[in-house]
N, C-alpha and C positions, 0 to 999 in steps of 0.2 A: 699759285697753290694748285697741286695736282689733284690732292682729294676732293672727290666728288661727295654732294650728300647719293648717300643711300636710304632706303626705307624695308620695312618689314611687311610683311603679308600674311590680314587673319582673317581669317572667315571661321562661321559654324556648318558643321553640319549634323541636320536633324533628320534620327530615324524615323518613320513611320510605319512600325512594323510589329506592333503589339509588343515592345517589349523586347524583341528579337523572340518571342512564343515559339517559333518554330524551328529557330536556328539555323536562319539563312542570310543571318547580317556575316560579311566577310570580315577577318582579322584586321584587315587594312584594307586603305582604297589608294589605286593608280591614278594620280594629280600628273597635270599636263601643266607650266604656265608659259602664257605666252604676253606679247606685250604692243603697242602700238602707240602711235602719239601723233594728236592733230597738226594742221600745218598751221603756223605760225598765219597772222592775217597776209591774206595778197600775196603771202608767197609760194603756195602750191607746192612745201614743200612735206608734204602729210608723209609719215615715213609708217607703211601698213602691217599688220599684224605679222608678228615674226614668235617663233617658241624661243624658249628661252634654254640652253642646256643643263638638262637635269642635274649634269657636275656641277653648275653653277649656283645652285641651292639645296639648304638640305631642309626636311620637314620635321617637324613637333606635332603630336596631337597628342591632346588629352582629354579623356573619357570621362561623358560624368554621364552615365546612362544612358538616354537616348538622343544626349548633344554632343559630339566629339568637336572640341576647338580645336583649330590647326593652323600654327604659324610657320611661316617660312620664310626662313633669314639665306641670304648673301653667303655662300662660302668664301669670296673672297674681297675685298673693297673696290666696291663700283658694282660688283655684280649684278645688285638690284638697284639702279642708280633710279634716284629720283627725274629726276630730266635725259631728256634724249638727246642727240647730237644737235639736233633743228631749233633747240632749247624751249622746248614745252616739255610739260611733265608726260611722265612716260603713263598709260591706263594699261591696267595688267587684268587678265585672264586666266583663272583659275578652272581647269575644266577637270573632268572625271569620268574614269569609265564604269561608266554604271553595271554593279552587278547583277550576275544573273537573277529573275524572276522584280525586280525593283523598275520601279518609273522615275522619273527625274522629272523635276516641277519647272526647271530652267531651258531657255531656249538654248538650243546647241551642248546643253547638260554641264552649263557652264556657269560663274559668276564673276561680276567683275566689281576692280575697285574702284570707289566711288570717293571724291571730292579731296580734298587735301590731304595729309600727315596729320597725325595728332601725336606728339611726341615720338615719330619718327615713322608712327606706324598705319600704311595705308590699309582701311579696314574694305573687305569683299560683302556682299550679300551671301544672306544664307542659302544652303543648296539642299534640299529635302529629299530624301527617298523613300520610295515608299510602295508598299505591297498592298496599298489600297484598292479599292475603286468608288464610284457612287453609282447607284441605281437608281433611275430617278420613273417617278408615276404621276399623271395627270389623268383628274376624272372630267369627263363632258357631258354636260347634260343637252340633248337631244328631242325638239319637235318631232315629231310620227313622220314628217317629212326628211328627215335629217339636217334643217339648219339647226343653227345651235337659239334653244333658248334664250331668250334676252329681256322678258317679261319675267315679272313675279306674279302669277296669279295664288299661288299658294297660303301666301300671308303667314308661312314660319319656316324656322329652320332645318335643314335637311342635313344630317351626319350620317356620313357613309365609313365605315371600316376597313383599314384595309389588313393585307398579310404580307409578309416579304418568306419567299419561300426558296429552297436550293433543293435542288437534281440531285438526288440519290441516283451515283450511276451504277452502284451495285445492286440496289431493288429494281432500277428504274421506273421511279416513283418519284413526286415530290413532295418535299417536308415540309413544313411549318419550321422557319431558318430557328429558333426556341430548340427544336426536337431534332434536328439532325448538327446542331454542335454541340450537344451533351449527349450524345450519342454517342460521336467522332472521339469529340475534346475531352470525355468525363465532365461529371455538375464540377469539383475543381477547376480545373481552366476554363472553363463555361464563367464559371464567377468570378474569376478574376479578369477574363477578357471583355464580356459583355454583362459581368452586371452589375448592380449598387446604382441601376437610374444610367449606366452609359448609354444602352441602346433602347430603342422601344420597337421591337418589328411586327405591332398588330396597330398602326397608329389611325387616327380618324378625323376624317375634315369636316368641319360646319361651317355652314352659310347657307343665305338664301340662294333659290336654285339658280339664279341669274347673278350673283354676286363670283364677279370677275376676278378678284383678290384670293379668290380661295380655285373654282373650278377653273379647268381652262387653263390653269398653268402648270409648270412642274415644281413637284416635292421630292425632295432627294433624300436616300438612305443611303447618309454618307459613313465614309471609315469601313467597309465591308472588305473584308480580306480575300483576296482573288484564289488565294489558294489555302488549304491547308496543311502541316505534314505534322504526319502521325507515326513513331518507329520506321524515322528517314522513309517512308510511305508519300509523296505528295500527292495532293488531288487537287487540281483546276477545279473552283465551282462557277456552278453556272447559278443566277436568280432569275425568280419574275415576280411582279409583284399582282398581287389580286385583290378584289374586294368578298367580303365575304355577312354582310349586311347592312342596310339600310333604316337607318332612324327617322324619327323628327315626335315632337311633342314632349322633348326632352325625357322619351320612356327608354328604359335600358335594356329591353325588350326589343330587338330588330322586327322590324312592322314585316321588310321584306328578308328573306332569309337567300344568301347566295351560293348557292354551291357552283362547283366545275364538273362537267363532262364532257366524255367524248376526249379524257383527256391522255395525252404525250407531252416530250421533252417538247415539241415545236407548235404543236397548236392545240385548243382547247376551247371549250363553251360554256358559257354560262346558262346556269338555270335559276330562275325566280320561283319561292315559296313563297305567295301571298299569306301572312298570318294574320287575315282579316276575315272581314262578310264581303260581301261581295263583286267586286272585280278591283283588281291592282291597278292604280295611277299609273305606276313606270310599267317597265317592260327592258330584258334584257336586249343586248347587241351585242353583236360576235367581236372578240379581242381585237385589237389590231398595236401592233406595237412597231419598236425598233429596235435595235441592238439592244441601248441605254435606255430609253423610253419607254414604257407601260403604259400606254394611254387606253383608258377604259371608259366605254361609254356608255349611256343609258337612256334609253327613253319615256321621254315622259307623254304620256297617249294623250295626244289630241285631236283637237278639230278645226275647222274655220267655220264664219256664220258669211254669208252672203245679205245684206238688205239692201231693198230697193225703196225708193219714192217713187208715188206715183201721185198725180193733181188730177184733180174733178174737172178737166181743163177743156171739154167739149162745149158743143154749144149752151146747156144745159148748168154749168160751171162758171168756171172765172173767165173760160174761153183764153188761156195763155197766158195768165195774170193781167188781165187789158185793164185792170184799176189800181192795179200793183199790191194786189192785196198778199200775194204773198212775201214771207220775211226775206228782209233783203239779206244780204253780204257784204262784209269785207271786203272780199276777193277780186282782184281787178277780171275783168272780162267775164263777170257773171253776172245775173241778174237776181237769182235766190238762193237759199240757205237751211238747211233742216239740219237742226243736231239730234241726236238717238243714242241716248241712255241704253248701254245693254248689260242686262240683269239674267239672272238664272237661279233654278229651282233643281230642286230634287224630286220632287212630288206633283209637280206642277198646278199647287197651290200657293204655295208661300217663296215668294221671291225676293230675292236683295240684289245687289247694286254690285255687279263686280269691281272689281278695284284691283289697280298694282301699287304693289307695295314699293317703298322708296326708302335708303335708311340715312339719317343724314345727322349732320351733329346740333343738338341741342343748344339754341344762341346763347343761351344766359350760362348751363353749365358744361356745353360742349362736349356732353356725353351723346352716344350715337343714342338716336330713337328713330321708330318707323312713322311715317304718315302713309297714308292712304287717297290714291287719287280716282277719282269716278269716271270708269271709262266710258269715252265719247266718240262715235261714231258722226263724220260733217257727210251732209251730201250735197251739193252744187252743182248749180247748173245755169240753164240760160230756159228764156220761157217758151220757147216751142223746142225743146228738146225731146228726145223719142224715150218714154218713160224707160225702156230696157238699156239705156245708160245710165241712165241717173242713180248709180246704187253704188255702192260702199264693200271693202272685203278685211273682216278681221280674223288671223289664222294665228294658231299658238295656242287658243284655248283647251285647256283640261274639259277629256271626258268624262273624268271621274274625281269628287271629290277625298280627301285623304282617308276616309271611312269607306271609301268604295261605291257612295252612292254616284248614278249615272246623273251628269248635268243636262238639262233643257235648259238653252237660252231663246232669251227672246229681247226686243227693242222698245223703249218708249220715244214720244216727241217730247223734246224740252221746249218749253213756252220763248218764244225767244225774245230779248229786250230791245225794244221800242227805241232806244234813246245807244243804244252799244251791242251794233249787230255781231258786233267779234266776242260778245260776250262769254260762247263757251269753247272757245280755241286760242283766245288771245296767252298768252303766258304772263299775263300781266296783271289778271285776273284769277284772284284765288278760288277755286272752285272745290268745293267740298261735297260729301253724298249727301249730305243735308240740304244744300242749296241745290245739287241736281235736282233731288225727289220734291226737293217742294215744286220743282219746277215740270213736274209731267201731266201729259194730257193723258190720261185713261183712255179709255175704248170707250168710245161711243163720246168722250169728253170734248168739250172746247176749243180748236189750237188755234190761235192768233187770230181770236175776234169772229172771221168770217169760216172757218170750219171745222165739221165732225171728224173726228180722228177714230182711224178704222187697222186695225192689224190681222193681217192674215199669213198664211204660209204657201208659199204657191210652190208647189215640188222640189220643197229645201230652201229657198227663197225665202228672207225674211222684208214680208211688206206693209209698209206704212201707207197708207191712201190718206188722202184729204179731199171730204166731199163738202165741195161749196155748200154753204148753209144757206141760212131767208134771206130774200133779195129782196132791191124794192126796184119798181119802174116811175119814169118821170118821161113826160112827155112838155117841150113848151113849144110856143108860136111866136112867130116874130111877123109883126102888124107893120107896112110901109104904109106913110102916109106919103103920099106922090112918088116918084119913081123911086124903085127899088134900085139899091146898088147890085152891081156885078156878083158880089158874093161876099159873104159875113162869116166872120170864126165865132159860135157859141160853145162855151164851157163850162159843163158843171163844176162845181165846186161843194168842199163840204165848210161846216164851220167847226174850225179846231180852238185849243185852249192852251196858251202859250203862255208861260210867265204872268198867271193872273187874268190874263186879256184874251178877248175871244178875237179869234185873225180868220181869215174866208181864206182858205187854201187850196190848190191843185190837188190829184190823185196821185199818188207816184205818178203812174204814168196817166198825164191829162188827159181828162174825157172830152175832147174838142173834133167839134163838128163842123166843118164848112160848107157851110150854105148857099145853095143857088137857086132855090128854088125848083129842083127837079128832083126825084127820089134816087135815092143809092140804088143801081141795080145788083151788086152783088155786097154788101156790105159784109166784112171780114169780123168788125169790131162789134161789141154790141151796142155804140149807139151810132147811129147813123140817121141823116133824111131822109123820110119817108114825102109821100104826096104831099101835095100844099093843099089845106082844109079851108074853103072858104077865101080862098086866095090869101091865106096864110102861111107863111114855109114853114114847115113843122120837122121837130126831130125828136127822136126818141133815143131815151137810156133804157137798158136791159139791163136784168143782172147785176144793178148797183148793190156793194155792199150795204149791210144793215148798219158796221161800224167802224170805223178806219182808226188804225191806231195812235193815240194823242186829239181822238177828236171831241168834243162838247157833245153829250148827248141830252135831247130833250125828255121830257114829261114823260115819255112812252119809253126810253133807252136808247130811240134808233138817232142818228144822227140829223142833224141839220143841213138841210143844201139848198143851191142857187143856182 
């Protein structure tokens, strides 16, 4: 049998072009097809893309607005055979010369067909044309340093406005994109092409200022028509997109108001109108864009706080921690640990608890809600460290709250847990401002048993001192009856309360003294041997704490020792 099967070829193609509004769709389109066919397995004999002669087929299309279907049949049998000489089916290529002022969405401006016949007829992908473009705009929110925001200290949401605006090249001026296509277009084709809810070009984003889903990405205004013509008149437009105020409080009132100056077709500045009292959070930043991009940016004023530790650590002191009285650590290769609460006023009476905000979803009805977490400053170190390292640096913080008042911050010490030194860094550990603030030593207060907690400002510096508190001194004797040995280890001890039971324990670090009978001539520690009194070897404790933590305390508070 010499007949071969043949097949049919249909594809759509979709204008994009309002309509044809301007009347630049062509009567018809120039179709190319060509065809190819893979090789058979293992045999290499792939037979590559070849056109096919335009005598050899003729085309159909029919218009249904802004879909034209177009089939194309075989002028003669075999023409558009189904299988190739190599005996694979043949994959055919519909391509087209795109008309003037149109884009093509297809690579090579082409479609191909795809998978079997279905009653005889292999179907192509659709090929779109189209007089669009998209303009796309992202907003960034900006530290006074220019990294980008990544904290919430604000605690609500922020809606910025934007404009999409085109180049009047005959004012050379730019319009509000509203006002220069009912200008162009007449309110008529203004309403039929952009309105009834199709476009929106004053549109506006919310979110909190660190929420990555909204800021920081781009938002396109898509479907914008790259030109327009008007009494066979064309004009290429040009766009940019701007912001034009600033929300949050859910008031419909712009808190900041945005205009442009200093402006042209290529560059331009922003100016902020504070509609408040006293000084503005953000703060404009000069455009910067791309071709397609509008990225717009803003800052939000801030500052950093610097705190230091410093220990009462001289002779007079803990002298290094030599009883281990300061709170330990988690942390491998340290020896201590301070956490600091940092709070701020406006007044610098009344202070609360900074906090970043987190928004996350609700367990039980998985609807999003905020919580709030109490920032925590660690500082670490080792015990003869040089107090000008031992300090902390937190930068991002707002100068000004959303009313305009100026922030003072300042630090507390959080009392730290005996039993769970990771208590206020662990992640494991739910920490709330409730639990922070019960947990602060005030000024002139408490902190961990053996000291007065002290805050000062030393040239911007924010510092926390710990001055050793009451101490007690002990001195014993150790009496040989007949010869004395070479040398002895004495160690104070306290007596703690353990699961009910009282236990005689070491210091963090043990107060242990070796004895020989001769005095320490330079002793580092503060207990050390002194002279032998009465041919007694005698040593002395300095500086012992009053209370060590988890320890039994007697009749009087102070603790117990041996």
């Amino acid at each position: 049998d010499d007949t071969r099967e043949t097949v049919t070829l249909e594809f759509d193609k979709v204008w994009n072009d309002f309509g044809d509004a301007f009347g630049t769709r062509p009567d018809e389109l120039t179709l190319t097809v060509r065809r190819r066919a893979n090789s058979q397995a293992d045999q290499e004999n792939e037979i590559p893309l070849t056109e096919v002669p335009d005598t050899a087929y003729e085309i159909q299309v029919q218009k249904d607005g802004n879909t034209w279907h177009y089939t194309i049949t075989g002028t003669e049998d075999g023409e558009l055979e189904r299988y190739a000489p190599n005996g694979m089916p043949w994959v055919y290529e519909i391509a087209e010369a795109v008309p003037d002022g149109y884009t093509n969405n297809a690579t090579g401006n082409a479609t191909w067909t795809i998978g079997d016949p279905v009653d005889g007829v292999l179907t192509a992908g659709k090929l779109t044309n189209s007089i669009t473009q998209k303009v796309y705009y992202r907003k960034q929110w900006l530290n006074s340093d220019s990294t980008a925001v990544t904290e919430d200290y604000l605690g609500t949401d922020l809606t910025v406005k934007f404009q999409l605006q085109v180049w009047n090249e005959t004012d050379s001026r730019w319009q509000n994109a509203e006002d220069y296509f009912i200008a162009a277009l007449g309110a008529d084709q203004y309403e039929n092409l952009f309105g009834n809810g199709k476009y929106n070009f004053a549109p506006t984003l919310t979110g909190r200022i660190n929420d990555s889903t909204v800021w920081g990405r781009n938002h396109p205004f898509g479907s914008l028509p790259k030109f327009i013509t008007v009494n066979q008149q064309t004009t290429q437009l040009t766009y940019r997109v701007i912001e034009t105020g600033i929300y949050w409080d859910d008031d419909t009132t712009p808190k900041i108001t945005v205009s442009v100056e200093n402006d042209s077709k290529d560059s331009w500045q922003y100016r902020f109108t504070w509609n408040g009292a006293g000084t503005s959070p953000f703060s404009p930043k000069a455009e910067a864009y791309t071709s397609s991009i509008f990225t717009i940016q803003n800052y939000l004023n801030t500052t950093s706080i610097t705190v230091r530790k410093e220990w009462d650590g001289d002779q007079d002191g803990d002298q290094d921690n030599a009883y281990g009285t300061r709170p330990t650590t988690g942390r491998d290769d340290y020896n201590w640990e301070v956490s600091l609460l940092v709070q701020y006023s406006t007044d610098d009476a009344n202070w609360k608890t900074l906090t970043t905000y987190e928004t996350v979803k609700d367990p039980d009805t998985q609807k999003p809600i905020t919580i709030d977490h109490p920032v925590i400053l660690h500082v670490y170190g080792v015990n003869e460290q040089d107090v000008s390292t031992a300090n902390a640096t937190l930068s991002g913080l707002p100068t000004h709250d959303l009313e305009g008042n100026e922030f003072t911050y300042r630090v507390r010490e959080l009392q730290p847990d005996a039993e769970d030194n990771t208590r206020w860094y662990s992640e494991g550990n739910e920490i709330t401002v409730e639990k922070a603030e019960a947990a602060i030593a005030d000024e002139n207060g408490t902190f961990h048993h053996n000291y007065t907690a002290n805050y000062t400002d030393d040239n911007g510096t924010l510092v926390a001192k710990n001055t050793y508190g009451s101490v007690l001194r002990f001195t014993a004797k150790k009496t040989w009856h007949g010869a004395p040995a070479d040398s002895l280890p004495l160690e104070l001890q306290y007596l703690a309360e353990e699961n009910g039971k009282k236990v005689w324990k070491s210091f963090p670090t043990p107060a242990t003294v070796e004895l020989d009978g001769t005095a320490d001539p330079n002793p580092t520690d503060p207990y050390y041997e002194t002279a032998p009194q009465d041919g007694k070897w005698t040593v002395t404790w300095t500086n012992v704490p009053v209370v060590m933590p988890g320890s039994y305390r007697g009749d009087d508070g102070t603790d117990d020792t041996r």
